[in-house]
Backbone as CSV, one residue per row, in Angstrom:
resi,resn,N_x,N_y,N_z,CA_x,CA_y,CA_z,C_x,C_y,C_z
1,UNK,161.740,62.854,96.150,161.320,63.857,95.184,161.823,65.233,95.649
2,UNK,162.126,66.418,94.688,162.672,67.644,95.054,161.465,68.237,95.569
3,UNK,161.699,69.339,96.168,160.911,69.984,96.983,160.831,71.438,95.858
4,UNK,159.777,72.122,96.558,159.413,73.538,95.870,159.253,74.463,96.679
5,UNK,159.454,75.758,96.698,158.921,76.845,97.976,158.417,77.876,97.073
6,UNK,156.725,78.045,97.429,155.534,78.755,97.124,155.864,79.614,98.407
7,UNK,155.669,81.341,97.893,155.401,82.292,98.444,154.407,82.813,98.190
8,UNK,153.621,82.761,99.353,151.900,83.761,99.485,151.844,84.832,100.062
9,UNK,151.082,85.721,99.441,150.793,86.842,99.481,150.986,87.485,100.743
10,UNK,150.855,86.783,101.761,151.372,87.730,103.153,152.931,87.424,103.339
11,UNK,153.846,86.580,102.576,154.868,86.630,102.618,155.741,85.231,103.124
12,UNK,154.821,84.792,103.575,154.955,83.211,104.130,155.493,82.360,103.182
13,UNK,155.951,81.135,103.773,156.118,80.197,102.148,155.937,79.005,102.621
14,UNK,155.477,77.925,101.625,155.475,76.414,102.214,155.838,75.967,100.819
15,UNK,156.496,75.015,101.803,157.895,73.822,100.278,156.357,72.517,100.274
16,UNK,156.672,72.345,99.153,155.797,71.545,98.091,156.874,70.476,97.601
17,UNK,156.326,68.833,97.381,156.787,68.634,96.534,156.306,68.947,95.012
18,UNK,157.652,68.560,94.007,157.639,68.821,92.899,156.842,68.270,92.545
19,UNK,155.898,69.109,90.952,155.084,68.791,90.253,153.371,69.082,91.268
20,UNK,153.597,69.498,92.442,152.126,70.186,92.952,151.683,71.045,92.074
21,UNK,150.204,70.893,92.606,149.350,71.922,91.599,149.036,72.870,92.641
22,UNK,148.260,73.582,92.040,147.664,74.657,93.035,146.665,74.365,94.323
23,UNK,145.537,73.244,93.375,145.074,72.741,94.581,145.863,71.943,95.701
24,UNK,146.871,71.259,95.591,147.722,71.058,96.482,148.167,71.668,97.128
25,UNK,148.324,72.938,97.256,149.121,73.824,98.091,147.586,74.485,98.757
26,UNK,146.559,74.431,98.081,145.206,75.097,98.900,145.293,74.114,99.739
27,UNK,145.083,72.804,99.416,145.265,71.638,100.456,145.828,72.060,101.710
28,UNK,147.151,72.185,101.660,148.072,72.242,102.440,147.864,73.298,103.303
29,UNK,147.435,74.267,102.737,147.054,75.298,103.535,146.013,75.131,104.434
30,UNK,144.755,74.388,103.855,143.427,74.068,104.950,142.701,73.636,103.885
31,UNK,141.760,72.918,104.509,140.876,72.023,104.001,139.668,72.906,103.403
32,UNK,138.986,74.206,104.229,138.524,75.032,103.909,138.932,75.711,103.190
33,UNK,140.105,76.174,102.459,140.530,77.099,101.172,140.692,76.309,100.133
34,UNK,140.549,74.730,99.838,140.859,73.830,98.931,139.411,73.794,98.831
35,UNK,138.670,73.475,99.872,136.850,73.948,99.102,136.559,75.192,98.295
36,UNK,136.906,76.176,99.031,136.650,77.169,98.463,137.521,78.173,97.352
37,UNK,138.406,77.341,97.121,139.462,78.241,95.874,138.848,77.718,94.463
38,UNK,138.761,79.138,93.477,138.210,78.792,92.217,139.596,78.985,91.264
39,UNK,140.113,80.221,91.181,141.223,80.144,90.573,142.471,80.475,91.640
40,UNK,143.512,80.520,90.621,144.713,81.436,91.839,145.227,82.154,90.607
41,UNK,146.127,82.931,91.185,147.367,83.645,90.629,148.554,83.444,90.916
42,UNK,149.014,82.987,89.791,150.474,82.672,90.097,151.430,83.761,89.060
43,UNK,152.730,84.024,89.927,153.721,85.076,89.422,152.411,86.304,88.739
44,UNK,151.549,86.205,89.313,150.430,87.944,88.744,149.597,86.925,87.401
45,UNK,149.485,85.806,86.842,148.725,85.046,85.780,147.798,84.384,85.882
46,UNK,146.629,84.488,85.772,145.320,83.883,86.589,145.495,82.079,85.915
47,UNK,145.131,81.533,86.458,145.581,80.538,86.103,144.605,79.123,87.019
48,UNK,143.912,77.703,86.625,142.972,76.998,87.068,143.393,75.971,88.457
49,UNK,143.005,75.723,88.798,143.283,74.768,89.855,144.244,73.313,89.567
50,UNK,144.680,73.164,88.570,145.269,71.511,88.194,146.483,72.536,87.691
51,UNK,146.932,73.839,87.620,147.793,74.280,87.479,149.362,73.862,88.044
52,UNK,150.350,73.140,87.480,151.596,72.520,88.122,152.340,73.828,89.157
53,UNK,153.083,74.391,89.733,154.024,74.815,90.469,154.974,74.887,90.018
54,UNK,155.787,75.577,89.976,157.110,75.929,89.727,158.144,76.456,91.089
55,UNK,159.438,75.582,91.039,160.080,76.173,92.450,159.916,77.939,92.448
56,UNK,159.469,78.763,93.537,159.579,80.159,93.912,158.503,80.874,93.280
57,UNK,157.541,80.178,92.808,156.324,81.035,92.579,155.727,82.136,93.533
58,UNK,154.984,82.972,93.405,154.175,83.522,94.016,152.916,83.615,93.698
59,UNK,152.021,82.847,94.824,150.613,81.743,94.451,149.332,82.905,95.774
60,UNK,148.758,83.411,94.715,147.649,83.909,95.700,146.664,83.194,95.133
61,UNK,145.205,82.552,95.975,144.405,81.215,95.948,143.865,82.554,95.689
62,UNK,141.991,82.209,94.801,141.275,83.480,95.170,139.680,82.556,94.887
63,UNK,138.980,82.894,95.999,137.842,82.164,96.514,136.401,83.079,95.862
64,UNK,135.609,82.201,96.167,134.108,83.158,95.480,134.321,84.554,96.749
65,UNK,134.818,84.292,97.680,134.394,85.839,98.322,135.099,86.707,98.496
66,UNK,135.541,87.252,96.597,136.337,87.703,96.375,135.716,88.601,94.901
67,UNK,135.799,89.735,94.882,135.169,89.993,93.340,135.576,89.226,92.362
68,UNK,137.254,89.010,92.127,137.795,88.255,91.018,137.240,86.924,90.758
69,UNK,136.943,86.072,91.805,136.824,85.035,92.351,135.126,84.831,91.751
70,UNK,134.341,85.860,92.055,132.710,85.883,91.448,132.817,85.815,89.864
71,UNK,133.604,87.470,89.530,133.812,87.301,88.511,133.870,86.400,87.384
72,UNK,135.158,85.438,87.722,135.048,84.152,87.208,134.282,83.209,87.390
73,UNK,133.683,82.965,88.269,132.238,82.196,88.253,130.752,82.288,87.556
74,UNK,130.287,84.037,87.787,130.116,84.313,86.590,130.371,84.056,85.222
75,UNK,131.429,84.695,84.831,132.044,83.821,83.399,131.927,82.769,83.141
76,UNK,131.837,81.625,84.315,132.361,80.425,83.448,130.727,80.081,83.321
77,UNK,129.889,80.350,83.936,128.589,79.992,84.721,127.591,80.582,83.018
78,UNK,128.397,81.430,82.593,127.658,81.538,81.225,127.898,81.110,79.925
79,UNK,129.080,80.858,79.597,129.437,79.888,78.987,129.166,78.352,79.350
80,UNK,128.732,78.256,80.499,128.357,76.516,80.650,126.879,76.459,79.762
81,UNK,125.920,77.959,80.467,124.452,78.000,80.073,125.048,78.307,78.126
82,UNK,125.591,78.649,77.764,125.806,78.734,76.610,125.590,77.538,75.803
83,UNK,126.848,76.440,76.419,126.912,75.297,76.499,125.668,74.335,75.697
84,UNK,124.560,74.344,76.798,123.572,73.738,76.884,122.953,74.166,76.188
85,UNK,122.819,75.766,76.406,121.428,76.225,74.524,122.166,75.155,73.399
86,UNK,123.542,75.563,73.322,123.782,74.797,72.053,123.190,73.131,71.776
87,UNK,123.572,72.795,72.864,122.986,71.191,72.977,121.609,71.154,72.132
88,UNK,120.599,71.872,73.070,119.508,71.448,73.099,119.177,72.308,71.247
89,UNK,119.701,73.503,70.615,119.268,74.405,69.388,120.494,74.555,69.177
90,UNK,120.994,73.485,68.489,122.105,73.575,67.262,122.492,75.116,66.218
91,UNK,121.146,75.528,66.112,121.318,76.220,65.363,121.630,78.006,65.848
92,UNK,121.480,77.870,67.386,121.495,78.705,67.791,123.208,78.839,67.636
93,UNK,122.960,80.532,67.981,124.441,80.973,68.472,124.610,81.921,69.325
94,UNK,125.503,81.729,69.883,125.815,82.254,71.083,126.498,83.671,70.521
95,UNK,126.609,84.831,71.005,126.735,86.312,70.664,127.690,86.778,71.630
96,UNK,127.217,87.125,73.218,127.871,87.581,73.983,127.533,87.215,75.662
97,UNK,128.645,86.695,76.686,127.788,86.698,77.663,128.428,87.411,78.620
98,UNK,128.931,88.670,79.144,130.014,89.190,80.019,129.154,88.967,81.606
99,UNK,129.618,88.804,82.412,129.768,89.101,83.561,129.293,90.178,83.799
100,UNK,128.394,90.513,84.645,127.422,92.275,85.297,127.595,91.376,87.099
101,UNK,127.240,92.974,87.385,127.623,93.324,88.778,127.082,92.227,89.799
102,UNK,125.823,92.241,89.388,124.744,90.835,90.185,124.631,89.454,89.351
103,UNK,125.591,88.769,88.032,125.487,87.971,87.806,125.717,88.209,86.348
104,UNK,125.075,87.611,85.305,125.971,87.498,84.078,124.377,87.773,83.269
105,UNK,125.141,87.842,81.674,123.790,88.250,80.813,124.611,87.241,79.954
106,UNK,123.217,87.171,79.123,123.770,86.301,77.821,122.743,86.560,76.605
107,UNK,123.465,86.327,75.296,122.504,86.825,74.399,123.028,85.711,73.205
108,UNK,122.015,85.140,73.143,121.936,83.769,72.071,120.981,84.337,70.970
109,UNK,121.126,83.919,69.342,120.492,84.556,68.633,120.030,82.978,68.425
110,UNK,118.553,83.071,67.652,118.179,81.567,67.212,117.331,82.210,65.798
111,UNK,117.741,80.720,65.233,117.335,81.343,63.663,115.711,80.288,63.900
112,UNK,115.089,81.204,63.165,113.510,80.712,62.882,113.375,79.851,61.931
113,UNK,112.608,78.357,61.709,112.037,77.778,60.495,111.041,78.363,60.127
């Protein structure tokens, strides 16, 4: 299989084979940054973990202990709770849930019988 060379952010690079994802290359890097990576950035595009590689990317991993890294956890962490109102009150709807400094808000409207 062809090989790939990922450049990280301190300038380093490690050849991949073709068709790696991102978590593969967290892999590769340590076992501890493949636990702890939520998204990465690749060529500056935030982008999920099952994300493929491209030969000469530039791949920064970015972990919860990271604002960006909360950020998105946040986010996704309210849309999941979103999720579930819907499950359980169909009729509800979901409005807005952004991300705040200590965790996320959410505002579901529910219609009354």
């Amino acid at each position: 299989m062809t090989a790939i060379t990922i450049t990280l952010p301190d300038g380093s690079q490690r050849e991949l084979e073709e068709g790696a994802t991102v978590a593969d290359l967290a892999l590769d890097i340590g076992k501890g940054l493949a636990k702890a990576a939520i998204i990465a950035e690749v060529n500056g595009v935030e982008v999920d973990l099952v994300t493929p590689l491209a030969d000469g990317s530039q791949v920064s991993i970015i972990t919860s202990e990271t604002d960006q890294g909360l950020e998105t956890i946040r986010h996704s962490t309210a849309h999941i709770l979103a999720q579930a109102v819907l499950e359980l009150y169909p009729g509800a709807t979901f409005a807005i849930g952004p991300p705040i400094e200590n965790g996320f808000t959410t505002t579901l409207i529910f219609q009354t019988v």
